[in-house]
Each structure stands twice: as C-alpha cells, then as structure tokens.
C-alpha positions as a Markdown table, in Angstrom:
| # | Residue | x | y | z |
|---|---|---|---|---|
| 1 | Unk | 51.5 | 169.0 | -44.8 |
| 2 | Unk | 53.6 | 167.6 | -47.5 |
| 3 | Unk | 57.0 | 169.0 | -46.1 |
| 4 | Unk | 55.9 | 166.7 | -42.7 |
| 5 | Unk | 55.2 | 163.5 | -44.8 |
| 6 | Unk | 57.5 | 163.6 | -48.0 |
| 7 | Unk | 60.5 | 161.8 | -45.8 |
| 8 | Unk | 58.0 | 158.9 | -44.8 |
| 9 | Unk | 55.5 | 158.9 | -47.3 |
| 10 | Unk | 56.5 | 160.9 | -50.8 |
| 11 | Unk | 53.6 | 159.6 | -52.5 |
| 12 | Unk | 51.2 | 161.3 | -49.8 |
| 13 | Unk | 53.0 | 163.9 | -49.9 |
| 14 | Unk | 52.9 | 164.0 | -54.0 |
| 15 | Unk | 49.1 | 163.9 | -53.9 |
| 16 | Unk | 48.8 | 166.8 | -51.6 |
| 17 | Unk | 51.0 | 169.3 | -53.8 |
| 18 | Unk | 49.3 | 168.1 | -56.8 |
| 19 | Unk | 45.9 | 169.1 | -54.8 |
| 20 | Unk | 48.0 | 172.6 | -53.9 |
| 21 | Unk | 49.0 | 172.3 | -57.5 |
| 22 | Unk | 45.8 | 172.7 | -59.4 |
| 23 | Unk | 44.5 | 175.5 | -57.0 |
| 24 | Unk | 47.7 | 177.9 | -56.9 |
| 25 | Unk | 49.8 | 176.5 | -59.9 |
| 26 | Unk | 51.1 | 179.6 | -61.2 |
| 27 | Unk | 53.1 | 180.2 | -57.8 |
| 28 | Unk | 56.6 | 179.6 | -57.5 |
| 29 | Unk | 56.7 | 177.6 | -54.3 |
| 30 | Unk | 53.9 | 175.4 | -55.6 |
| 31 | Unk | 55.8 | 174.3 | -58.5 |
| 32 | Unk | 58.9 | 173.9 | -56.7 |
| 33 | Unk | 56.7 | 172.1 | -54.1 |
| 34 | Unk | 55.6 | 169.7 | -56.8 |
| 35 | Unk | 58.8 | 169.2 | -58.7 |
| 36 | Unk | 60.8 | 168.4 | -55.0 |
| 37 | Unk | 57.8 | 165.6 | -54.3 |
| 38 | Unk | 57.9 | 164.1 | -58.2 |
| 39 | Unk | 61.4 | 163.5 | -57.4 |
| 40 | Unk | 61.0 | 161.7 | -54.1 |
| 41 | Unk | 58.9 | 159.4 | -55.6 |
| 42 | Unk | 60.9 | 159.0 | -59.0 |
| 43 | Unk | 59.4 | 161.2 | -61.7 |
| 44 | Unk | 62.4 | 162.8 | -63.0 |
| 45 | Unk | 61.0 | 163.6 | -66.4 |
| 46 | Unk | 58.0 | 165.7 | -64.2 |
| 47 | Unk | 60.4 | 167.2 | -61.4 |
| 48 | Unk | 62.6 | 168.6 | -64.4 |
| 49 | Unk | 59.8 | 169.9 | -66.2 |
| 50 | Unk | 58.6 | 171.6 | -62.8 |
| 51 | Unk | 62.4 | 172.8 | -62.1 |
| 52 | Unk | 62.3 | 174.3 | -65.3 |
| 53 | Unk | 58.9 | 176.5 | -64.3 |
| 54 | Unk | 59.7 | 176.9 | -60.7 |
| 55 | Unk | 63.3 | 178.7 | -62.5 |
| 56 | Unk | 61.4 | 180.5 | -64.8 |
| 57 | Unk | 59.1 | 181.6 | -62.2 |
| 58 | Unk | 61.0 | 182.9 | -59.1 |
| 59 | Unk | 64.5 | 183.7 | -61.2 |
| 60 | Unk | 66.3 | 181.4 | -58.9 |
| 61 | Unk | 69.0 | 179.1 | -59.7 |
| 62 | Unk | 68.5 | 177.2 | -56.0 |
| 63 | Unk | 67.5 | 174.1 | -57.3 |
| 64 | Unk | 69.7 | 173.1 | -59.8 |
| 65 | Unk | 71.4 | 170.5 | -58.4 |
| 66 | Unk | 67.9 | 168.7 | -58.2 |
| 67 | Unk | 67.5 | 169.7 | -62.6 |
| 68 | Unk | 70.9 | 168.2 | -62.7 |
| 69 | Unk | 69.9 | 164.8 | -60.9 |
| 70 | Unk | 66.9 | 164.9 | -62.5 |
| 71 | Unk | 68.6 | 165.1 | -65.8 |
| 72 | Unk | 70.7 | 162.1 | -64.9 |
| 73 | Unk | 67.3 | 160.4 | -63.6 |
| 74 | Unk | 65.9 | 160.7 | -67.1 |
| 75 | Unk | 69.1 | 158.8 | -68.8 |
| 76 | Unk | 70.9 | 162.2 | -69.5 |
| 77 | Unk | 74.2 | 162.6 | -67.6 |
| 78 | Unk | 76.0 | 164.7 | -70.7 |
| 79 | Unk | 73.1 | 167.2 | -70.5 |
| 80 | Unk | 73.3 | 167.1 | -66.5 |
| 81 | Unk | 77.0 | 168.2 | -67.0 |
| 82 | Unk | 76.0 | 170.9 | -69.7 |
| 83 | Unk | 72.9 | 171.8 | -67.6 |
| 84 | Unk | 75.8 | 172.5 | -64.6 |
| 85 | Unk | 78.2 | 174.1 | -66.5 |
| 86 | Unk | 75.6 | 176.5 | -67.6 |
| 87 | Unk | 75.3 | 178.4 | -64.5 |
| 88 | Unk | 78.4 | 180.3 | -63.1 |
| 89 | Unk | 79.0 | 178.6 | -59.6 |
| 90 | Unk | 80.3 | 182.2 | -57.7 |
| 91 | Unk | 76.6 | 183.2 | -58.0 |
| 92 | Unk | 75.3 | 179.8 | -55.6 |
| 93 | Unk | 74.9 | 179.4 | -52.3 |
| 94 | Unk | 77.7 | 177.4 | -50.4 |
| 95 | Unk | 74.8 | 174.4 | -49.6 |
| 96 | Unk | 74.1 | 174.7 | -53.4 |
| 97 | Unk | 77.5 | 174.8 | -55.0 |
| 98 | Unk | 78.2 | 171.6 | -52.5 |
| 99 | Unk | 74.7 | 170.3 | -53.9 |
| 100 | Unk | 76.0 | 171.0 | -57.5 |
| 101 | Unk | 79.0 | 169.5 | -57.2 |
| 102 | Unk | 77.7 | 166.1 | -56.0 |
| 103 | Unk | 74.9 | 166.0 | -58.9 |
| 104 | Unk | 77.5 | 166.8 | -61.1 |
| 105 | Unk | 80.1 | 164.0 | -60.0 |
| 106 | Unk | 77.1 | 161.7 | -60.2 |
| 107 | Unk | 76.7 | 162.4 | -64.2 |
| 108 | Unk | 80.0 | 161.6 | -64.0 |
| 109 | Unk | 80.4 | 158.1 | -62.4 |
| 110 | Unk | 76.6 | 157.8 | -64.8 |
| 111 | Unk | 79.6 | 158.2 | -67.8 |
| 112 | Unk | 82.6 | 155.8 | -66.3 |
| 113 | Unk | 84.4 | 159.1 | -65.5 |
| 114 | Unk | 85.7 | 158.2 | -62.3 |
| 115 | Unk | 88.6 | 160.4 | -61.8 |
| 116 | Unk | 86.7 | 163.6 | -63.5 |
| 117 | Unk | 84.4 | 162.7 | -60.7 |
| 118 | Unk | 86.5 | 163.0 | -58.0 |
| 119 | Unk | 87.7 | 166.2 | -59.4 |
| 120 | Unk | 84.4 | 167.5 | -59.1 |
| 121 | Unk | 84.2 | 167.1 | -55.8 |
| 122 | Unk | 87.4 | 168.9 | -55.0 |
| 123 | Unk | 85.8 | 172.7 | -54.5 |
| 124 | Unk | 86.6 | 175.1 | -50.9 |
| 125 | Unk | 83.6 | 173.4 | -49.0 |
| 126 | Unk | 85.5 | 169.8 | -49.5 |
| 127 | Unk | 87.2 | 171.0 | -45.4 |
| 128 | Unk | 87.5 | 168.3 | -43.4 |
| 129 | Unk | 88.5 | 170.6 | -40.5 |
| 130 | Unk | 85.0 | 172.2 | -40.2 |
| 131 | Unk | 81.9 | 171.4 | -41.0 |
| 132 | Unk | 78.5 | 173.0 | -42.5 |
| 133 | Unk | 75.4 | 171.4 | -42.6 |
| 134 | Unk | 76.0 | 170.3 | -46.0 |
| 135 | Unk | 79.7 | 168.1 | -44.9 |
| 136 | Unk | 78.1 | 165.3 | -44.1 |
| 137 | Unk | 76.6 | 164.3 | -47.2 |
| 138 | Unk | 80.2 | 166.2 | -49.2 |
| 139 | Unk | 82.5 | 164.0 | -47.3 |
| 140 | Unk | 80.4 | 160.5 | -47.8 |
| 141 | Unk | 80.2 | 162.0 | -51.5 |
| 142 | Unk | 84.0 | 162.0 | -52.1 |
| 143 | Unk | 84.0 | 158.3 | -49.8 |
| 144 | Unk | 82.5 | 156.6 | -52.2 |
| 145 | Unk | 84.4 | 157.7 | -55.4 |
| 146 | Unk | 87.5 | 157.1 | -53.6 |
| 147 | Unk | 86.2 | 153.5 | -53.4 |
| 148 | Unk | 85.4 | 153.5 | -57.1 |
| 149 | Unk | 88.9 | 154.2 | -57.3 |
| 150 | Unk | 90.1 | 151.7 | -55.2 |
| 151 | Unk | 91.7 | 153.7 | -52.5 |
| 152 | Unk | 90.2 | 152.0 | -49.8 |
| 153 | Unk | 92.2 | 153.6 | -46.7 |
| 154 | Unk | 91.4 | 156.7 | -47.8 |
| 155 | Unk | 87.7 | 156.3 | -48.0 |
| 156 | Unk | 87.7 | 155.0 | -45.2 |
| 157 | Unk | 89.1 | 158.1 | -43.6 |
| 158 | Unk | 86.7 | 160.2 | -45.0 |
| 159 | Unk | 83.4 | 158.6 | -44.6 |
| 160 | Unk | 84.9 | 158.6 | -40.6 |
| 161 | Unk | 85.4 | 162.6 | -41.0 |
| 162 | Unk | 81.3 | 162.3 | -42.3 |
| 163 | Unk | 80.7 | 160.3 | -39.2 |
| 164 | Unk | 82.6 | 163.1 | -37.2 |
| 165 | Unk | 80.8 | 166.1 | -38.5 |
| 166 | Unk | 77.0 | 164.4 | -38.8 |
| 167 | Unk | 77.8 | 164.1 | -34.8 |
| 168 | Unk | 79.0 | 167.5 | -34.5 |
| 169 | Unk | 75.9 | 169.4 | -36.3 |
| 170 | Unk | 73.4 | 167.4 | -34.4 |
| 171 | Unk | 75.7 | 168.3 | -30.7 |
| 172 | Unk | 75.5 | 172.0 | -31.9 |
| 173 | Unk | 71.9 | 172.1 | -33.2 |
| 174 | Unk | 72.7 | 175.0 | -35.2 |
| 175 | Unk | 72.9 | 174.6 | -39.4 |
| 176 | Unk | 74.5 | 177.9 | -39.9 |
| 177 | Unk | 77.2 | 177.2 | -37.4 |
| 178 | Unk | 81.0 | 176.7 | -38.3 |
| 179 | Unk | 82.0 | 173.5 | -35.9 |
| 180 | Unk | 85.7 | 173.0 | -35.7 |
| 181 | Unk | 86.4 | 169.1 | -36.0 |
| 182 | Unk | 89.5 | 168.0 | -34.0 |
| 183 | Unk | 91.1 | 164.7 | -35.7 |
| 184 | Unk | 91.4 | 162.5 | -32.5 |
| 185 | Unk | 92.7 | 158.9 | -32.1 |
| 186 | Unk | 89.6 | 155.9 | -31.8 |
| 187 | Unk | 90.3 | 155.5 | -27.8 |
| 188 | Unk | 89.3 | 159.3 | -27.3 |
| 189 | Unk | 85.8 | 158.6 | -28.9 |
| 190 | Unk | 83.9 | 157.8 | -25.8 |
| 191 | Unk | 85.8 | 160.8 | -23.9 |
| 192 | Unk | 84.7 | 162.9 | -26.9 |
| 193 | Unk | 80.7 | 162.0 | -26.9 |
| 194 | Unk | 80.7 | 162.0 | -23.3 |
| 195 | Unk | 81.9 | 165.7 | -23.0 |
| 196 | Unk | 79.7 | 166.3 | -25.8 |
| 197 | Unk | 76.8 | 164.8 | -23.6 |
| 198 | Unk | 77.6 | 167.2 | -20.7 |
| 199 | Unk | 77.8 | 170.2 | -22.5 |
| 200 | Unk | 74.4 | 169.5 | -24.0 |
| 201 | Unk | 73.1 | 169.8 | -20.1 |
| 202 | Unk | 74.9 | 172.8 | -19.3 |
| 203 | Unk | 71.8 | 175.1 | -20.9 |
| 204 | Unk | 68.4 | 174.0 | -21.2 |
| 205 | Unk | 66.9 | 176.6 | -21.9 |
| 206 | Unk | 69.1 | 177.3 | -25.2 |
| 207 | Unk | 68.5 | 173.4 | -25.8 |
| 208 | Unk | 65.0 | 173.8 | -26.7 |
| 209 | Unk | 65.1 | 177.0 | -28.1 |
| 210 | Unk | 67.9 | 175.4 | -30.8 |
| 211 | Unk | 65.5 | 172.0 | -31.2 |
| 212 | Unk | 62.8 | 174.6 | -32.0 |
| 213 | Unk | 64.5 | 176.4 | -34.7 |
| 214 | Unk | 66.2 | 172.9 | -36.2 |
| 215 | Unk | 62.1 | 171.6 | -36.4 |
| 216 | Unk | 61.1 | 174.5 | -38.5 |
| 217 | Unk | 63.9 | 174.0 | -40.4 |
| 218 | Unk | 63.0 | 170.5 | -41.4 |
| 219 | Unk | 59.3 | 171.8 | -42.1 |
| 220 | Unk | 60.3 | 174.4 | -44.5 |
| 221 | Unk | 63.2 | 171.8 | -46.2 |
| 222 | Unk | 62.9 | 172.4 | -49.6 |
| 223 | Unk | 59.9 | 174.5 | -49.9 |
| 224 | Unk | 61.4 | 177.4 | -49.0 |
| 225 | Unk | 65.1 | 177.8 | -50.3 |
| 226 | Unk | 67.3 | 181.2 | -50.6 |
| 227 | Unk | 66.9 | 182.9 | -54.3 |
| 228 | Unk | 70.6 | 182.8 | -56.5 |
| 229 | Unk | 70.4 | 185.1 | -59.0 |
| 230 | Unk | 70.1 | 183.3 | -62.5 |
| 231 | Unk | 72.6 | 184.1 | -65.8 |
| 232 | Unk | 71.3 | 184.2 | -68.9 |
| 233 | Unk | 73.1 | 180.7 | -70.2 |
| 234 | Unk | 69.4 | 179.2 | -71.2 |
| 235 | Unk | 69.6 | 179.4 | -75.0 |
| 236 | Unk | 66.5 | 179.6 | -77.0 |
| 237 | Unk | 65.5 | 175.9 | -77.7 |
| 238 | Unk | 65.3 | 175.9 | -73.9 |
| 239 | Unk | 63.1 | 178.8 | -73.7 |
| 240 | Unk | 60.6 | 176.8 | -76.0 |
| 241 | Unk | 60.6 | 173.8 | -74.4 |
| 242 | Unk | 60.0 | 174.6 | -70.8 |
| 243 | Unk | 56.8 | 176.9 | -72.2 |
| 244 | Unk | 55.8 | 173.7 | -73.4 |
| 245 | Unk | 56.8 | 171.7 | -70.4 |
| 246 | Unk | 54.6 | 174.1 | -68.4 |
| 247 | Unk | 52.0 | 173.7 | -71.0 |
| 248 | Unk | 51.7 | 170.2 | -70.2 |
| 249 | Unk | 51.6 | 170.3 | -66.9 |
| 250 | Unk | 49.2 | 172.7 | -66.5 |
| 251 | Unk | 46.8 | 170.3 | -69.0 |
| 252 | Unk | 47.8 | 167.1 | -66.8 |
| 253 | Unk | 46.9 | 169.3 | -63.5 |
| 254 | Unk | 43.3 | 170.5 | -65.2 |
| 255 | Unk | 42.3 | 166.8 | -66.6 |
| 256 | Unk | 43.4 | 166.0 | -62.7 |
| 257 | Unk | 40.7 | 168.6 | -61.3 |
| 258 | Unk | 38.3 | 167.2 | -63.8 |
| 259 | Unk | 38.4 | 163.6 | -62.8 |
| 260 | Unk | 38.2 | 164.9 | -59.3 |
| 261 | Unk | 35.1 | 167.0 | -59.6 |
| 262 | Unk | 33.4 | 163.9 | -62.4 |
| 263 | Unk | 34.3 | 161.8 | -59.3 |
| 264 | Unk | 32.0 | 164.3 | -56.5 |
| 265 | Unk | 28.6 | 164.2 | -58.9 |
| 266 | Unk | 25.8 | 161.8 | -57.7 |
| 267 | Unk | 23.7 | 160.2 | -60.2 |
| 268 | Unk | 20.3 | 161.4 | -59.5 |
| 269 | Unk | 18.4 | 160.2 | -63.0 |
| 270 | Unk | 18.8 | 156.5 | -63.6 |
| 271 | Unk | 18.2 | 157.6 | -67.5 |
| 272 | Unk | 21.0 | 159.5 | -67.8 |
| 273 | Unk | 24.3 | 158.5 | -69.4 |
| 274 | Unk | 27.3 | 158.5 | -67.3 |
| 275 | Unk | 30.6 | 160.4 | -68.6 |
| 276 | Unk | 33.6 | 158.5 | -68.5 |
| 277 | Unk | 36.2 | 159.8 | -65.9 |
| 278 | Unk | 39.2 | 162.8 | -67.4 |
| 279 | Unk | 42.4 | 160.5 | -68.0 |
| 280 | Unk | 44.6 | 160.7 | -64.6 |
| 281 | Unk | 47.8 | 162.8 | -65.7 |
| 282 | Unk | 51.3 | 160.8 | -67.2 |
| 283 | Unk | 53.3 | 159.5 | -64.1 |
C-alpha cells in the first residue's frame, strides 16, 4: 500500500509503515520501508536513524545515498561526505554509485564547493552516449552545477541529453536496457519521436508485457532494492549510537501502539477515571 501512495501522498503512506512498523519492526524491509517514507515527508533525523537499522539489519550498503541526503537534511554536509567516503564505491551497484555520487555533490554545493561538486559527478556512468535508468536524473545532476558555475551553454546541452534519454527509457520500457542516444540536430526531433511512435506499434503484445513489468517495478521502488555487501568503515561511536537510534525508535513505535490501543477502549463505568493518551512519537 504505501509503495502505491508515497509519490502522491507520503504522509499516508508514513502512517501505514509506521502501522507495519510496530507489528514487524525487527524486519529489514520494514525499517527500510519506514526510513524511505520519513524521508518523503522530511524527517531526516528519523530516516537516518532508520537507514542506520535497516544497514545493520540486512548488511546492505543500498541505501546510502539516502543516509547521505539525509545527513545533509539534518544540517550535516561534512559528515554526508565522511559518511560517503566511508564505503568503497567498487562494491555499489551502478544505480547506487550514480545515487552516491549526486548525494554527495549535493553536500558539496550545501559547503560552497562548487567545482569539488562537479568533480563528483564525473564517474563512468556520467555517458551521454547511452543511457540507464538512472541518466536522467545524472545528467540534470551535472546541469545544474554547470549553471552554478556559470557555463550556461553547456548546461544547457546536458539537461537536453536528460531530455533525450528520459524519452528514450520510457520508448524502450525496459530499466535494465542499454539505449544508444544518437546526438541529432533540433529539425530531426519530430522525425525522431515519430519513428519512435511507430516502432512502439510494431508489437503489442511485447508492449504490455514491458508496461507490466515497468508497474511492478514502480510498486516494489524502494522497498525492495539489491543487497551491496557492506565494509567494515563504521567505527565504534557509530556502533553505539545506531543501537541507541534503534532503541528510540522502537520506544516511539510502542508509545505509538499504546495511544492506538488507549484510543479502541470504551468507557463503560461513568466512575472510572480516564488515562491520559501515550505521547504520539517525535516527528
């Protein structure tokens, strides 16, 4: 339910992991579930602490681009950039280097370092001959700190290569698909989207089955990403306080379940004193 609601509604979608949350919260995918929903709806400090258990749990290093952001939504950027550099990048997942690599440019521009920004953005997947689902958002990435830096003609170009592969993914329908992106003068647009338009109607049949697999793949977005094998950079002070991150949680969940079941009594003796609610947990 929450992966079909968190893009329209985050909140919603917050509320029903936190209900998942205090039934199954010692499961990976729950905590990830409830650290990818705090940060839709701008709870950094509660998505990192969530990261942080979700990491501990499952082993996996998948989500650190979102404990980066989140570090840098708490008012950390130089721990975001220690928090990246902790983790050796060979180990990641294309989609989560590239994920990485924008997080980390973001601490970046957070610290005025506009150059060391673009630099961070300058790894393999930065290929503005094919593109991966992940291109897209890479190449709009590296747009905009070219406009920090004032080359405007060349941010231009690549938020038009964005453009360009955006329209390509959705015409192939596949994610794990290489698509070749041919550099073409503006006048050859409409020739290009209408041949794009007629190979679409070549093959119904493949049409749907391609739309079917591109739905469930939007339903499982970021519940259920691939495992990365984690290194051992966490140092002890961190060990220590993401036992008592989890600690906290797991009291703000249970005060949660209390004020729900306080909530479900009926008062059936007008004599008897009422309890007050269990405090709602910190935002």
């Amino acid at each position: 339910m929450a992966a079909r609601v968190i893009d329209e509604n985050p909140q919603l979608a917050h509320q029903h992991v936190m209900s998942a949350a205090r039934r199954a919260g010692r499961i990976g995918v729950v905590r990830e579930s409830l650290a990818i929903t705090a940060y839709a709806t701008g709870d950094f400090a509660l998505a990192l602490r969530e990261l942080r258990t979700y990491r501990r749990i499952s082993g996996s290093n998948d989500q650190l681009p979102l404990m980066v952001d989140s570090e840098r939504g708490v008012g950390r950027p130089d721990r975001a950039l220690e928090l990246g550099r902790s983790v050796d990048r060979s180990t990641l997942s294309p989609s989560v280097q590239v994920g990485l690599a924008i997080a980390m440019s973001g601490a970046r521009l957070d610290l005025g370092e506009t150059d060391a920004a673009l630099v961070e953005l300058e790894i393999p997947q930065l290929n503005p001959n094919t593109a991966f689902s992940y291109s897209p958002e890479l190449f709009a990435a590296y747009a905009e700190v070219l406009s920090e830096l004032g080359r405007e003609d060349e941010a231009d170009e690549w938020l038009q290569r964005a453009s360009r592969a955006d329209a390509a993914i959705g015409a192939s329908g596949d994610d794990d698909e290489t698509v070749e992106i041919e550099e073409m003068e503006e006048d050859d647009d409409a020739a290009l989207a209408a041949e794009a338009a007629d190979a679409g109607d070549e093959d119904d049949e493949d049409d749907r089955v391609a739309a079917g697999e591109a739905a469930r793949a939007v339903a499982e977005a970021g519940l259920n990403a691939v495992a990365a094998p984690i290194t051992d950079a966490d140092d002890a002070d961190d060990i220590v306080n993401e036992a008592a991150d989890t600690a906290e949680t797991d009291v703000e969940i249970g005060n949660e379940a209390e004020t729900d079941a306080a909530a479900s009594v009926s008062i059936t003796d007008a004599d008897d004193e009422t309890e007050p609610n269990a405090a709602s947990p910190k935002a």
